[in-house]
N, C-alpha and C positions, 0 to 999 in steps of 0.2 A: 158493267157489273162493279160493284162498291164491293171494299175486301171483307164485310160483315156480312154481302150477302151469302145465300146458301141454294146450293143447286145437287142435292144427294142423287138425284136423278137425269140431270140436264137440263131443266126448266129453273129458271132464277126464285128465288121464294127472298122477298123483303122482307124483313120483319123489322118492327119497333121497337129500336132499343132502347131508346129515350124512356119509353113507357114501363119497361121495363123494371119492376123492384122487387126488391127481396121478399121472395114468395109468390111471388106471380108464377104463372105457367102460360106453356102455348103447345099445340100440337104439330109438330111437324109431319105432312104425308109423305111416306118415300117405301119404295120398294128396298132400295140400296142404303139399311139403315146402319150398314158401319161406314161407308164415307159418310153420313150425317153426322153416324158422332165424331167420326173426326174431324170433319169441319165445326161443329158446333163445340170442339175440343180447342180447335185454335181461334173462335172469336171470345171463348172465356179467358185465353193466354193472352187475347190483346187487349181486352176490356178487366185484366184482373177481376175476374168472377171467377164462383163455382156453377155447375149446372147438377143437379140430378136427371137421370135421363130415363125411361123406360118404353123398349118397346111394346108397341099396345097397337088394337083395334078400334077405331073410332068413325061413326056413321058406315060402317063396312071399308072403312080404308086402312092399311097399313101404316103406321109411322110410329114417332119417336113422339111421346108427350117430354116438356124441359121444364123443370121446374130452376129459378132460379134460388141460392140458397147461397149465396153470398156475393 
């Protein structure tokens, strides 16, 4: 596991950081949506980013939508 991946749940989730710009978004699915943001708390501390975060329902699944905003 790479220190940007994210596992809110215990399943590894990659995401693309590289693709990643200001004002993009992605959906994260996780039942356990405060470890997500805290992990998603410390790959914004290592990539000096902001994130917006919102819990939400999307295709019937739980998770965190991230918007990036700096």
């Amino acid at each position: 596991m790479k220190l940007d991946d994210l596992n809110p749940d215990g399943l590894r989730i990659t995401i693309n950081w590289d693709n990643m710009d200001v004002g993009s978004s992605f959906f994260l699915p996780c039942i356990n949506t405060d470890k997500g943001k805290k992990q998603l708390k410390s790959v914004a501390k290592m990539k000096n980013w902001e994130f917006k975060l919102q819990i939400c329902v999307e295709n019937q699944k739980l998770g965190l939508r991230v918007w990036r905003t700096m």
